[in-house]
ZAKOLFI-869220 format. One record per atom (N, C-alpha, C): x, y, z; atom name; residue in one letter; residue number from 1. Coordinates in nm, 4 decimals, padded with zeros to 6 digits. Each point is the difference from the previous one (the first is absolute). Layout:
rec east->X | north->Y | up->Z | site->CA | code->A | pos->NUM
...
***
This chain:
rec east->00.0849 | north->-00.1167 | up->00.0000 | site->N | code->X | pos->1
rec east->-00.0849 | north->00.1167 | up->00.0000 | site->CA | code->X | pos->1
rec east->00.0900 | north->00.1238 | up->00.0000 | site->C | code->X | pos->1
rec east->-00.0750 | north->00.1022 | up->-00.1316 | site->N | code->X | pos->2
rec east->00.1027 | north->00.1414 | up->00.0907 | site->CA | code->X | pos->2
rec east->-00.1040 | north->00.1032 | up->00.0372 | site->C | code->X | pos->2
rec east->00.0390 | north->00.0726 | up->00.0512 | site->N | code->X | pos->3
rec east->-00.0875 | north->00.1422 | up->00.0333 | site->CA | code->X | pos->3
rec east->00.1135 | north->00.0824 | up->-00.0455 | site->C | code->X | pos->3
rec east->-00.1116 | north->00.0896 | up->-00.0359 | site->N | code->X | pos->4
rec east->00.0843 | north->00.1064 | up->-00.0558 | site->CA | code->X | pos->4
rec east->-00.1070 | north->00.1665 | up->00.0970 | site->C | code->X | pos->4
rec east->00.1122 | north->00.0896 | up->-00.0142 | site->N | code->X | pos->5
rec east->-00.0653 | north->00.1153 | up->00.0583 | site->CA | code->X | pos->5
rec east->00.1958 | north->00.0874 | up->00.0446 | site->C | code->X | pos->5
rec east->-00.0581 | north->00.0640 | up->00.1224 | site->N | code->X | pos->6
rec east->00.1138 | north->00.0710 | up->00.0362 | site->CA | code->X | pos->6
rec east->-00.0183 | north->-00.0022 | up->00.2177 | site->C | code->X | pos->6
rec east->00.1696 | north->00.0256 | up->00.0117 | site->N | code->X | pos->7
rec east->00.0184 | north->-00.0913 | up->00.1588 | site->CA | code->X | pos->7
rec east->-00.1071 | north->00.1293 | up->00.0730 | site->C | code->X | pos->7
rec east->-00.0024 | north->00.0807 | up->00.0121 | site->N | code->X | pos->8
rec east->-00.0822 | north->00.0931 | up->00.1036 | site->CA | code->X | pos->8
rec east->-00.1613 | north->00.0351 | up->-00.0454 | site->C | code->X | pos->8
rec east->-00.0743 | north->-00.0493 | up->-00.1320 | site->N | code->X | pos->9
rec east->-00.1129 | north->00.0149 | up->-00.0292 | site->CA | code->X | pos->9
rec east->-00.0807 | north->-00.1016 | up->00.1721 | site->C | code->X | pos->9
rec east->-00.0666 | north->00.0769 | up->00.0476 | site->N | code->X | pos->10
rec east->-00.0863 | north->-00.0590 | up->00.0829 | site->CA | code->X | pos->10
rec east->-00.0929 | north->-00.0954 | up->-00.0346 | site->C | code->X | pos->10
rec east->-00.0371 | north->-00.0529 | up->-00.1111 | site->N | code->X | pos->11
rec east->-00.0784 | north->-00.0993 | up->-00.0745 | site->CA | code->X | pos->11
rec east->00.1066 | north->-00.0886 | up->-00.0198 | site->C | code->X | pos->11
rec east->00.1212 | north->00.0110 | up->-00.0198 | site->N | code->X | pos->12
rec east->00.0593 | north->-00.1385 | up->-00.0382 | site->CA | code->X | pos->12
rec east->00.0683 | north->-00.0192 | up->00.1025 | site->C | code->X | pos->12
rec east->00.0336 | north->00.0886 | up->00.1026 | site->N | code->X | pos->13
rec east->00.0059 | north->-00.0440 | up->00.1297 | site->CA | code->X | pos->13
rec east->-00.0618 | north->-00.0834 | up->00.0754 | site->C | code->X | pos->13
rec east->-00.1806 | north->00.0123 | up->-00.0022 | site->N | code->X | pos->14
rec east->-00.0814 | north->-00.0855 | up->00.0425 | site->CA | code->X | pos->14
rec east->-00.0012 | north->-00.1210 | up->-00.1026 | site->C | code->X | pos->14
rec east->00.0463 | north->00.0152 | up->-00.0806 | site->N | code->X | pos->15
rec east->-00.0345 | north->-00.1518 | up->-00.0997 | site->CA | code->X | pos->15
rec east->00.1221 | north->-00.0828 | up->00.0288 | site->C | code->X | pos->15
rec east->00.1137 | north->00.0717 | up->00.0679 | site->N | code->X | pos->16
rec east->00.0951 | north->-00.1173 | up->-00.0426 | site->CA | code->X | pos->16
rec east->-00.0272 | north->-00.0653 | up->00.1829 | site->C | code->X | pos->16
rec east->-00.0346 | north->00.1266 | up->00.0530 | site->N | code->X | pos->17
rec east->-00.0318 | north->-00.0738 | up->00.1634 | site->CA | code->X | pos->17
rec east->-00.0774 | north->-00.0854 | up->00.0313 | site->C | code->X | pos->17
rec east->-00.1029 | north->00.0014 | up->-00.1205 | site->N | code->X | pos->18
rec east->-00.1341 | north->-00.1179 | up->-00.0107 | site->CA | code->X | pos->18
rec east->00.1033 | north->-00.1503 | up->-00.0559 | site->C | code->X | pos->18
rec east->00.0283 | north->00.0388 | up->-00.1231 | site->N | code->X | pos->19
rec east->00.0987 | north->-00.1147 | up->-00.0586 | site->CA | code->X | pos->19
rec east->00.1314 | north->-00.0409 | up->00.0787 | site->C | code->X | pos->19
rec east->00.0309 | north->00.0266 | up->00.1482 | site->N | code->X | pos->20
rec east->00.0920 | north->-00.0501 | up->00.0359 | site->CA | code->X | pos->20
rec east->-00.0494 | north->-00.0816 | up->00.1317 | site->C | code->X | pos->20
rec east->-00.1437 | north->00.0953 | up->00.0728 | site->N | code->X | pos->21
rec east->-00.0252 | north->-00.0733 | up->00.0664 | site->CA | code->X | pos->21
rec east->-00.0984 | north->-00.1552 | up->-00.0470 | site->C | code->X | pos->21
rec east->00.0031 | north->00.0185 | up->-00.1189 | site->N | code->X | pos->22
rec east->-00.0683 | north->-00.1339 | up->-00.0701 | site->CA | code->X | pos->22
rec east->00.0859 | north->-00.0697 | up->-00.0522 | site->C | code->X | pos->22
rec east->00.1358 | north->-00.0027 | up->-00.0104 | site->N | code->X | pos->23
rec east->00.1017 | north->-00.0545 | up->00.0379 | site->CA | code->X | pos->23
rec east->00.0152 | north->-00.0297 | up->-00.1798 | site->C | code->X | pos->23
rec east->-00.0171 | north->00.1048 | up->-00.0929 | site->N | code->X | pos->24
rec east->-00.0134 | north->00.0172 | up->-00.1275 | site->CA | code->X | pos->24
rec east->00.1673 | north->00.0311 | up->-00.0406 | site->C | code->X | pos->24
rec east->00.0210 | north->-00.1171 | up->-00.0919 | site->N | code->X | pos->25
rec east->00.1739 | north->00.0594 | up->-00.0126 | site->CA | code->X | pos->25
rec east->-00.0560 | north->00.0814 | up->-00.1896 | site->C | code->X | pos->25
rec east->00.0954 | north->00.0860 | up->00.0174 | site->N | code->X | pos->26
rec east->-00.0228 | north->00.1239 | up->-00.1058 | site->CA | code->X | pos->26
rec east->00.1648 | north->00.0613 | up->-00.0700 | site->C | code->X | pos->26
rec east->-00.0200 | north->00.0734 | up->-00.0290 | site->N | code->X | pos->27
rec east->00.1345 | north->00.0541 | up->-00.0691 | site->CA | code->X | pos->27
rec east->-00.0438 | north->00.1443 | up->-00.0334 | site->C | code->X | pos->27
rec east->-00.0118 | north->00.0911 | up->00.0826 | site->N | code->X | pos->28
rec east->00.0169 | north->00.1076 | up->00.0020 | site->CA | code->X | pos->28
rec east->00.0359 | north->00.1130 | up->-00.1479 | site->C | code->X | pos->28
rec east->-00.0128 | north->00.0673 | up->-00.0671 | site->N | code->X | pos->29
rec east->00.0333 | north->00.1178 | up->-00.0889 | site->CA | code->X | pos->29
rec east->-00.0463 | north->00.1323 | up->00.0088 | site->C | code->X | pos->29
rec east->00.1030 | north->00.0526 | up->00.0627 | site->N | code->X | pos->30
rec east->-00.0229 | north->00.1479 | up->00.0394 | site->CA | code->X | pos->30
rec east->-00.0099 | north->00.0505 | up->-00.1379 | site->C | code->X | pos->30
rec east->-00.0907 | north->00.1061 | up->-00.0441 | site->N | code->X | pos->31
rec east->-00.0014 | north->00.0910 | up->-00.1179 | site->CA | code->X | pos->31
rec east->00.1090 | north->00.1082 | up->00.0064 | site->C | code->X | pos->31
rec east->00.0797 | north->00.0713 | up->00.0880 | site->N | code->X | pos->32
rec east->00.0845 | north->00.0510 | up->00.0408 | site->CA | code->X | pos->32
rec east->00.1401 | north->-00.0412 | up->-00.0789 | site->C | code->X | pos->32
rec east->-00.0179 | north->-00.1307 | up->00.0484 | site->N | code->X | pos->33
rec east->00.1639 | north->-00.0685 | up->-00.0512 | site->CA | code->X | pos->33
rec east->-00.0319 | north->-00.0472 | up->-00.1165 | site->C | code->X | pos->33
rec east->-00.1279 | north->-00.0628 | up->-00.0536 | site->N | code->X | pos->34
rec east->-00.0096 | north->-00.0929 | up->-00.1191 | site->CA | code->X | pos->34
rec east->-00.1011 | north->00.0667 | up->-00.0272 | site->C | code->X | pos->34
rec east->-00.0657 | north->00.0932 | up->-00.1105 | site->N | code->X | pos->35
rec east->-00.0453 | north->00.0355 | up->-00.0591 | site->CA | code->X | pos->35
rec east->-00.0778 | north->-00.1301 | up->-00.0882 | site->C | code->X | pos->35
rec east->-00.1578 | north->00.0739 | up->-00.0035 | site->N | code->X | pos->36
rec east->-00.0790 | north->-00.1234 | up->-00.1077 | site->CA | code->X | pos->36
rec east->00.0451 | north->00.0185 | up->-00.1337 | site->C | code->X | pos->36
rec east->-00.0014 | north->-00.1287 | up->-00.0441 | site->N | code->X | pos->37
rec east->00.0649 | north->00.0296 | up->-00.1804 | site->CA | code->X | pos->37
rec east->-00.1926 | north->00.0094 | up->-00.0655 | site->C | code->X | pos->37
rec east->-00.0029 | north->00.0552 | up->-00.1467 | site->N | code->X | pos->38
rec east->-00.0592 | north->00.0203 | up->-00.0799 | site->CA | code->X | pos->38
rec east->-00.1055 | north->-00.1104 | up->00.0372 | site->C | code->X | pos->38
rec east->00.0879 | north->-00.1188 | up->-00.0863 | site->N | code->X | pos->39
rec east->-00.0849 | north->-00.1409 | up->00.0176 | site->CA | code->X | pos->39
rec east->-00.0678 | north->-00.0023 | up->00.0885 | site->C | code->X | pos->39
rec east->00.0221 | north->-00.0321 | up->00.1396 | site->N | code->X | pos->40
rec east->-00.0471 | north->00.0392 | up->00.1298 | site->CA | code->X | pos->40
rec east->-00.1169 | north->00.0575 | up->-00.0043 | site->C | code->X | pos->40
rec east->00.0531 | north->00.1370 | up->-00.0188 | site->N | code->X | pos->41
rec east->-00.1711 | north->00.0861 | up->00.0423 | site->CA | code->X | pos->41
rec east->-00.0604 | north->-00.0617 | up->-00.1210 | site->C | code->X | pos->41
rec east->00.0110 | north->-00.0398 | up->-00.1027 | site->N | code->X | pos->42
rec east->-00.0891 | north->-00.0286 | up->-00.0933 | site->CA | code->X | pos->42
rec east->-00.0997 | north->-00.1182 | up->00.0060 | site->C | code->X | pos->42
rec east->00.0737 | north->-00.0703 | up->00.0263 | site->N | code->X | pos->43
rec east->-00.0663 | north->-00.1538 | up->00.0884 | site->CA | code->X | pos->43
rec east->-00.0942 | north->00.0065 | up->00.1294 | site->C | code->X | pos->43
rec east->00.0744 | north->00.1040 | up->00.1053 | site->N | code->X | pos->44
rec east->-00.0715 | north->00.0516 | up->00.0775 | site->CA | code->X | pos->44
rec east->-00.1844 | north->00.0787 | up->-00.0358 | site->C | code->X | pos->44
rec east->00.0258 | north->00.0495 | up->-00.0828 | site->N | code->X | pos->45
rec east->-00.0625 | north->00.1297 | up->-00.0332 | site->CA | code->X | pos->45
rec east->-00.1267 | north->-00.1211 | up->-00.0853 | site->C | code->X | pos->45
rec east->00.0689 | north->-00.1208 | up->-00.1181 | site->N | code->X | pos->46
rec east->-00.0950 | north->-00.0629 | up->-00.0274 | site->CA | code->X | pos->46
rec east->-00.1121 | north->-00.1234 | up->00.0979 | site->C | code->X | pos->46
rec east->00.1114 | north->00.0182 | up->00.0900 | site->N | code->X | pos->47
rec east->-00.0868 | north->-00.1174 | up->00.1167 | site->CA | code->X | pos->47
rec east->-00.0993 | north->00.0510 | up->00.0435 | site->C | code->X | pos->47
rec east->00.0576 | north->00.1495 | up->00.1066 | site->N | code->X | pos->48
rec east->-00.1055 | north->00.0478 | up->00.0736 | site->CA | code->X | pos->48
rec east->-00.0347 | north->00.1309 | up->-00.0377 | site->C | code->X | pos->48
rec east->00.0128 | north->00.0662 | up->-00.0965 | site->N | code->X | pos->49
rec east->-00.0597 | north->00.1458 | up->-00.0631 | site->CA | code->X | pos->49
rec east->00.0806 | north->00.1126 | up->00.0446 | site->C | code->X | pos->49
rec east->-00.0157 | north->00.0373 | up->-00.0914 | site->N | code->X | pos->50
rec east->00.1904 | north->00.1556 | up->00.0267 | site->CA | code->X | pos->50
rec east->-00.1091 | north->00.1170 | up->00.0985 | site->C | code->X | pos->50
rec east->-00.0984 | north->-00.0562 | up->00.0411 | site->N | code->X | pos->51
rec east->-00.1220 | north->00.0916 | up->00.1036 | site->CA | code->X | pos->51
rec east->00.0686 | north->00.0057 | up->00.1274 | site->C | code->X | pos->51
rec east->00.0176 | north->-00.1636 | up->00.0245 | site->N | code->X | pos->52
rec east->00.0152 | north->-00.0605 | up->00.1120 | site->CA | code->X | pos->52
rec east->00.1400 | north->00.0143 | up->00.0543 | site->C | code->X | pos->52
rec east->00.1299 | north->-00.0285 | up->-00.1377 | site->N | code->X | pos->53
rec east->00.0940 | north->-00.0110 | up->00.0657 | site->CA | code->X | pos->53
rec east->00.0685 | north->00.1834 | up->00.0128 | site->C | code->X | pos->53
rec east->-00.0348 | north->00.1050 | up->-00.0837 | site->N | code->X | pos->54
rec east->00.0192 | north->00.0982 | up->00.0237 | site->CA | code->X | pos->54
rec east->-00.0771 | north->00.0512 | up->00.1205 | site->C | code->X | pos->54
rec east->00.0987 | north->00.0603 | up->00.1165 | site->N | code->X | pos->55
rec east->-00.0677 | north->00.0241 | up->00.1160 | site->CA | code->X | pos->55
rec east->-00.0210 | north->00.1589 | up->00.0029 | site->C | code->X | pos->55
rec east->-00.1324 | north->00.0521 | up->-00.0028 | site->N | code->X | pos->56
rec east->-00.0068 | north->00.1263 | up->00.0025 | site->CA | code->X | pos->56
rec east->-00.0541 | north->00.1132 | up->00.1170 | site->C | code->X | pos->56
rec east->00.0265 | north->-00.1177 | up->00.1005 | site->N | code->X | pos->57
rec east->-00.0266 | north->00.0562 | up->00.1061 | site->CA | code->X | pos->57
rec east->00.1336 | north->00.0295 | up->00.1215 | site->C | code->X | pos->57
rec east->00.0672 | north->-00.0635 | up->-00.1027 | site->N | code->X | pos->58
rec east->00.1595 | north->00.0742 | up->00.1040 | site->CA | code->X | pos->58
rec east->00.0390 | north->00.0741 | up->-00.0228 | site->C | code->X | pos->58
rec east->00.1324 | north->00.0732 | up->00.1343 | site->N | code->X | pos->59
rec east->00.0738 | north->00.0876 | up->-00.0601 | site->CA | code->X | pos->59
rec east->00.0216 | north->00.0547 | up->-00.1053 | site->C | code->X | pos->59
rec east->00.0920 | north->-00.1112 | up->-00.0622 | site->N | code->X | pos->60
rec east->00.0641 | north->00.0648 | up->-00.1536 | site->CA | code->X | pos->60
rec east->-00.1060 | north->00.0251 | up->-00.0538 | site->C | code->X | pos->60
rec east->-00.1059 | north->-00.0403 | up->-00.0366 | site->N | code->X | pos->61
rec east->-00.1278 | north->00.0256 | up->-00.0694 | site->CA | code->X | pos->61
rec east->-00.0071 | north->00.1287 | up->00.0062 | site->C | code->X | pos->61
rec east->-00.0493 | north->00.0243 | up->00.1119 | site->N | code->X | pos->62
rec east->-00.0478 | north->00.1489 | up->00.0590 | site->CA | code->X | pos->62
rec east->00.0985 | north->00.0547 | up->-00.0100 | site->C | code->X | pos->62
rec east->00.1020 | north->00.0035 | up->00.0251 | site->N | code->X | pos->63
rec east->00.1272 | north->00.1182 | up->-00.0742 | site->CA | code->X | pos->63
rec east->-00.0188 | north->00.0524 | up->-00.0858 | site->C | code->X | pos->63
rec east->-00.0507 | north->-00.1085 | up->-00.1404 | site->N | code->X | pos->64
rec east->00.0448 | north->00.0216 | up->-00.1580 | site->CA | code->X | pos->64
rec east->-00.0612 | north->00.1225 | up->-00.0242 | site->C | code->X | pos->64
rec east->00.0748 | north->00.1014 | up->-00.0848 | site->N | code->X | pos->65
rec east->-00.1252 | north->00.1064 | up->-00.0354 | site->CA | code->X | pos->65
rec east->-00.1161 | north->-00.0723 | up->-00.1118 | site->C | code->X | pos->65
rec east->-00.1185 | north->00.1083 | up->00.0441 | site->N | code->X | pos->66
rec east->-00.0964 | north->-00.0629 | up->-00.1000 | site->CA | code->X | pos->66
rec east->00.0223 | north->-00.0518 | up->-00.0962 | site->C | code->X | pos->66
rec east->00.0523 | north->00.0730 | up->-00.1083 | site->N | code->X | pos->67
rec east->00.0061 | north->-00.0160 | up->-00.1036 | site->CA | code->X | pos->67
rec east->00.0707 | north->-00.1185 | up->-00.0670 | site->C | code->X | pos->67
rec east->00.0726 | north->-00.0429 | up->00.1504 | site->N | code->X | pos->68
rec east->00.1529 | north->-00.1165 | up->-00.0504 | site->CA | code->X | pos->68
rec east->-00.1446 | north->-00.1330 | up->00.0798 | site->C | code->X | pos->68
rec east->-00.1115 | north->00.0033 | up->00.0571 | site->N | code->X | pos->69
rec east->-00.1300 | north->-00.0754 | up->00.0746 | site->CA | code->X | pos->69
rec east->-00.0403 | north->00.0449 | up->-00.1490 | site->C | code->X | pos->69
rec east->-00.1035 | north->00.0685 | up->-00.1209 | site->N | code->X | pos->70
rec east->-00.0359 | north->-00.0113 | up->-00.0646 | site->CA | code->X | pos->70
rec east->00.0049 | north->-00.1035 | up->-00.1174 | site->C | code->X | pos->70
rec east->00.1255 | north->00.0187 | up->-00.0369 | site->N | code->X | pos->71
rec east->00.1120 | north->-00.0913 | up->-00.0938 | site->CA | code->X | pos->71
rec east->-00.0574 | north->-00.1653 | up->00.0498 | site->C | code->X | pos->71
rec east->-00.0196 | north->00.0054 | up->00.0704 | site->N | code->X | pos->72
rec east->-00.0137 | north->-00.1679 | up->00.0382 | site->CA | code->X | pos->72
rec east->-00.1659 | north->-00.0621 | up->-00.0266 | site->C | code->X | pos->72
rec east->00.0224 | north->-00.0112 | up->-00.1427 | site->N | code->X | pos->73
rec east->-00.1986 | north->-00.0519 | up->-00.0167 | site->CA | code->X | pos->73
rec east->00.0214 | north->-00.1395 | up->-00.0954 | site->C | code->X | pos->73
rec east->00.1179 | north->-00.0640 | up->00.0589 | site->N | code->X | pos->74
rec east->-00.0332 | north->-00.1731 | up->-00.0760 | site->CA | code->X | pos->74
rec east->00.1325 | north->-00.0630 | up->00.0379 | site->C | code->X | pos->74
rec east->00.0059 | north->-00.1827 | up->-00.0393 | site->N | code->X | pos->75
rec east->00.1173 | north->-00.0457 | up->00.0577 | site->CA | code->X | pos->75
rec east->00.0947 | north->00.0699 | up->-00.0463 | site->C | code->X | pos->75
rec east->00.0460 | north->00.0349 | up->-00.1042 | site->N | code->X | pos->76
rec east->00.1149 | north->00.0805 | up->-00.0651 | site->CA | code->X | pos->76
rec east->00.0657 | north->00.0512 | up->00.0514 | site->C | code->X | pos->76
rec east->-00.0559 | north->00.1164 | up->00.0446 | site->N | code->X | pos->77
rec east->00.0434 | north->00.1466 | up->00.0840 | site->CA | code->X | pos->77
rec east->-00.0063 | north->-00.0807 | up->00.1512 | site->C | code->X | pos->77
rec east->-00.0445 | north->-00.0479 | up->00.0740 | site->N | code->X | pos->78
rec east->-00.0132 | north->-00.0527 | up->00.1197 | site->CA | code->X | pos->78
rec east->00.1476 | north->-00.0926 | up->00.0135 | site->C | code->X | pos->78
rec east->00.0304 | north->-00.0735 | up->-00.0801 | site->N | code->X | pos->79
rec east->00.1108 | north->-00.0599 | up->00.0308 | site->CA | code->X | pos->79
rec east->00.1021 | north->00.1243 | up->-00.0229 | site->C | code->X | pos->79
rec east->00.0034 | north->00.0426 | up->-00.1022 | site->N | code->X | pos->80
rec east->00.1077 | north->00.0844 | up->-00.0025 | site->CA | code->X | pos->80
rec east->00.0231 | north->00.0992 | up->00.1200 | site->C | code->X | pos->80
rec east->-00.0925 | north->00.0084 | up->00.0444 | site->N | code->X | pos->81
rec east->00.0269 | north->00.0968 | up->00.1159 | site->CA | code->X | pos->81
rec east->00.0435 | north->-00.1043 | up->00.1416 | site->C | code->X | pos->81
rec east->-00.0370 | north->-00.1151 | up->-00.0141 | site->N | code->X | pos->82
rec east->00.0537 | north->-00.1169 | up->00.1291 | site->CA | code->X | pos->82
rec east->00.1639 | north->-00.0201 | up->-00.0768 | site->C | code->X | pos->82
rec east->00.0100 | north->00.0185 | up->-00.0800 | site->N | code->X | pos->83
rec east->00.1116 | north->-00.0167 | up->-00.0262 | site->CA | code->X | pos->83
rec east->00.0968 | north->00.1118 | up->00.0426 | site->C | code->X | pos->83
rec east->-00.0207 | north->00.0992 | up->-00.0220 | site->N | code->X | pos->84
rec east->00.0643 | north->00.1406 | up->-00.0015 | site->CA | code->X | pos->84
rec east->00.0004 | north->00.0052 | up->00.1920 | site->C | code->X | pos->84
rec east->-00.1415 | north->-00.0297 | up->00.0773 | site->N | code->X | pos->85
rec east->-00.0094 | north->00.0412 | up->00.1395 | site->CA | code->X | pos->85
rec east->-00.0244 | north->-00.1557 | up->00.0629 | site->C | code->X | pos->85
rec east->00.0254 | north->-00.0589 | up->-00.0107 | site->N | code->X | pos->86
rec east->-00.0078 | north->-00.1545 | up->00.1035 | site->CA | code->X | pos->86
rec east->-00.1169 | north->-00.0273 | up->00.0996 | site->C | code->X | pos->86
rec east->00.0456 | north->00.1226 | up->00.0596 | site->N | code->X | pos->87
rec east->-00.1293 | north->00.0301 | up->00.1973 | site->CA | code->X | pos->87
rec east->-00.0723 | north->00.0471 | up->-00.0894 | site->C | code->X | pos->87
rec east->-00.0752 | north->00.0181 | up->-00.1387 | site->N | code->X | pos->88
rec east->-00.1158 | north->00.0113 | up->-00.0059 | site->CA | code->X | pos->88
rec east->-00.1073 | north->-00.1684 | up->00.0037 | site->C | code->X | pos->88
rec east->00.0982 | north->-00.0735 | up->-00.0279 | site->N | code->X | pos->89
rec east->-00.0778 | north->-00.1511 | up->00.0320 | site->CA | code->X | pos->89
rec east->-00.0389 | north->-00.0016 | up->00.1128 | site->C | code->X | pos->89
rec east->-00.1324 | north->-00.0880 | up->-00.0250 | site->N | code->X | pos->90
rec east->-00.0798 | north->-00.0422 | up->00.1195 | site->CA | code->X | pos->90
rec east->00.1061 | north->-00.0991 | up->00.0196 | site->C | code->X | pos->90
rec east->00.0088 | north->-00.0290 | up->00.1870 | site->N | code->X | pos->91
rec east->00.0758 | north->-00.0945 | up->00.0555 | site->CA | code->X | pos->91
rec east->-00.0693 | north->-00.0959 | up->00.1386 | site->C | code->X | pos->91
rec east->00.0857 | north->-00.0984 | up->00.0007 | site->N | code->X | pos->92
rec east->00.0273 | north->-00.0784 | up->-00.0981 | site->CA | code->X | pos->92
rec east->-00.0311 | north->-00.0850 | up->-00.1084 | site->C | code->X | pos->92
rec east->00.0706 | north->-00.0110 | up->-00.0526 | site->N | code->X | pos->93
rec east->-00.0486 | north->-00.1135 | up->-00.1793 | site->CA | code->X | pos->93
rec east->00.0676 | north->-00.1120 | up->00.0987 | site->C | code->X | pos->93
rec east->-00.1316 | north->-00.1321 | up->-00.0018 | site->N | code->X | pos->94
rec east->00.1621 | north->-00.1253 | up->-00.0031 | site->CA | code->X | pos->94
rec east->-00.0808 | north->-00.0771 | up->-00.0585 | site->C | code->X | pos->94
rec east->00.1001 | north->-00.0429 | up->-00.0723 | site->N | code->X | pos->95
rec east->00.0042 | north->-00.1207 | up->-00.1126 | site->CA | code->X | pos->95
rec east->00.0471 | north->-00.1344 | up->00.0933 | site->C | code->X | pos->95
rec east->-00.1079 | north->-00.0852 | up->-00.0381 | site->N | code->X | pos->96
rec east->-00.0012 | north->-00.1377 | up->00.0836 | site->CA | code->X | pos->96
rec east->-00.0169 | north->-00.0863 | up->-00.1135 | site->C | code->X | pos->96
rec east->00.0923 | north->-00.0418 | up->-00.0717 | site->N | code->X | pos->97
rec east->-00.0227 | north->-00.0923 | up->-00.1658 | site->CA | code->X | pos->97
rec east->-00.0957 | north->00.0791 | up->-00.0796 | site->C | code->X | pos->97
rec east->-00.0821 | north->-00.0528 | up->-00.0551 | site->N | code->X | pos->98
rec east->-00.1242 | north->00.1020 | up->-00.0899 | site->CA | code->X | pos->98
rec east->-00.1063 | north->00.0802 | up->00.0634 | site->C | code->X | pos->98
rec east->-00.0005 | north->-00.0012 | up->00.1446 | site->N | code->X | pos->99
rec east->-00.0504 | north->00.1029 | up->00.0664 | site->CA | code->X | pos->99
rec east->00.0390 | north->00.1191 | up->00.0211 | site->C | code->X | pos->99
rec east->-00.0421 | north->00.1235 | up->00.0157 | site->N | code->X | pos->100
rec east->00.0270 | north->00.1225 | up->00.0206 | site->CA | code->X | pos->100
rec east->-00.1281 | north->00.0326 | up->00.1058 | site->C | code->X | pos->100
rec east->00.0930 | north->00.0998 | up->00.0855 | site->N | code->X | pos->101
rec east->-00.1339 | north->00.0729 | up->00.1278 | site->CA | code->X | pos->101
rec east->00.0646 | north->00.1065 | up->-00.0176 | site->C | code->X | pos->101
rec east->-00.0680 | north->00.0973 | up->00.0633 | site->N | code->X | pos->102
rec east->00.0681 | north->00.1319 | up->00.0154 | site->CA | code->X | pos->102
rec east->-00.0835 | north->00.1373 | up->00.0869 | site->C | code->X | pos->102
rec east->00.0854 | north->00.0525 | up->00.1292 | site->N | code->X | pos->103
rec east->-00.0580 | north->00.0591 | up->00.0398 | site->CA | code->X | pos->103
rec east->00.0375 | north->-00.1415 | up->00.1634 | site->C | code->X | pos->103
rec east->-00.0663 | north->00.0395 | up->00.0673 | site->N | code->X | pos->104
rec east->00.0099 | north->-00.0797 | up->00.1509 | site->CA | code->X | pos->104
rec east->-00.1400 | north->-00.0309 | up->00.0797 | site->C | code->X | pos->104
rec east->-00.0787 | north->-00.1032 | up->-00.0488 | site->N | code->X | pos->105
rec east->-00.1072 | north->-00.0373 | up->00.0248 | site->CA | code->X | pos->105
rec east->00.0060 | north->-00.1367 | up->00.0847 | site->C | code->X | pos->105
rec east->-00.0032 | north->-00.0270 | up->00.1479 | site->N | code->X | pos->106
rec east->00.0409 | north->-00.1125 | up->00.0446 | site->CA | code->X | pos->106
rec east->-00.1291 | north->-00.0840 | up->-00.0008 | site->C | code->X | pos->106
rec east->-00.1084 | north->00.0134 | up->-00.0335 | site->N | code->X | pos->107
rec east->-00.1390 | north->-00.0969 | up->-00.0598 | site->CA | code->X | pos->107
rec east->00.0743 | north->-00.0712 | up->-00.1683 | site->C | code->X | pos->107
rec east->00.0709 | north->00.0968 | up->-00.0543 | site->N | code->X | pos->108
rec east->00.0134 | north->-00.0813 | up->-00.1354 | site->CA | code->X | pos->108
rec east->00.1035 | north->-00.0924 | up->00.0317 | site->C | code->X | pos->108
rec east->00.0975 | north->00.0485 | up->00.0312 | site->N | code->X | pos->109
rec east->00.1346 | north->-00.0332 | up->00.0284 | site->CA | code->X | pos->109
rec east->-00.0185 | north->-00.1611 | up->00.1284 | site->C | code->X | pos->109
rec east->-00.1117 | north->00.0113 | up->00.0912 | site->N | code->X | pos->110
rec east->-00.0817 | north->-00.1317 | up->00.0208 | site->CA | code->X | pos->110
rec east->00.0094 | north->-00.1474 | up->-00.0881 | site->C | code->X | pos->110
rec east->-00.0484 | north->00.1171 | up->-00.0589 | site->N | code->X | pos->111
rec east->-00.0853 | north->-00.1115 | up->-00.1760 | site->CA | code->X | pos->111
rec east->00.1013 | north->-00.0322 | up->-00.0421 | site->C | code->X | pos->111
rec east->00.0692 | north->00.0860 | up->-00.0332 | site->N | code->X | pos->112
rec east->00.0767 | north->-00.0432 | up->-00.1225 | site->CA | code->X | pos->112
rec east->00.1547 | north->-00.0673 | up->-00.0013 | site->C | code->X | pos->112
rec east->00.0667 | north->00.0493 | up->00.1374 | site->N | code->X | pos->113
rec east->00.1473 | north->-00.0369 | up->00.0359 | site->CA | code->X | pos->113
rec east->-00.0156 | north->-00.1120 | up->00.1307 | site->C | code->X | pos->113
rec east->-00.0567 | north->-00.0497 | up->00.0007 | site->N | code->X | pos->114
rec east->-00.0030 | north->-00.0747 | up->00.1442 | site->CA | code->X | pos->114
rec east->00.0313 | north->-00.1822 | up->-00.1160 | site->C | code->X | pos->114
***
């Protein structure tokens, strides 16, 4: 399994504290040090919708000036901008073989990683 996100986001803080006390072995990828490649968000973006994995309720979000928030109306422009800013991804993504979750929901994460 990896999760992906960044070490001080408070959401992947609680996800990796859920996944450790469930005794979940993982492999960690900070966006910081390892940046998502293209492929990545693209795969991402086709699993669960470039809605979902672009997070527009954080920080960096709310930084962007409008106009650089306008620009973003389809997968295209949405990756390109996860590409360019990283912490605009929703976190965490983890990839568990052909599964993807994302975000820190411990009802799914129930279901789905146990």
């Amino acid at each position: 399994m990896k999760v992906y996100g960044i070490l001080n986001c408070n959401t992947v803080k609680a996800a990796r504290a859920w996944l450790d006390a469930n005794r979940q072995r993982y492999e960690f990828v900070d966006f910081k040090k390892t940046p998502p490649t293209q492929d990545l968000l693209v795969r991402w973006c086709a699993a669960l919708g470039w809605q979902n994995v672009l997070n527009r309720r954080g920080t960096t979000w709310r930084m962007l000036p409008p106009a650089e928030q306008q620009k973003v109306t389809n997968e295209s422009s949405a990756i390109a901008l996860m590409l360019a800013k990283p912490s605009v991804i929703r976190r965490p993504v983890i990839e568990e073989g052909q599964q993807l979750l994302i975000g820190f929901d411990e009802g799914e994460y129930l279901k789905k990683l146990r």
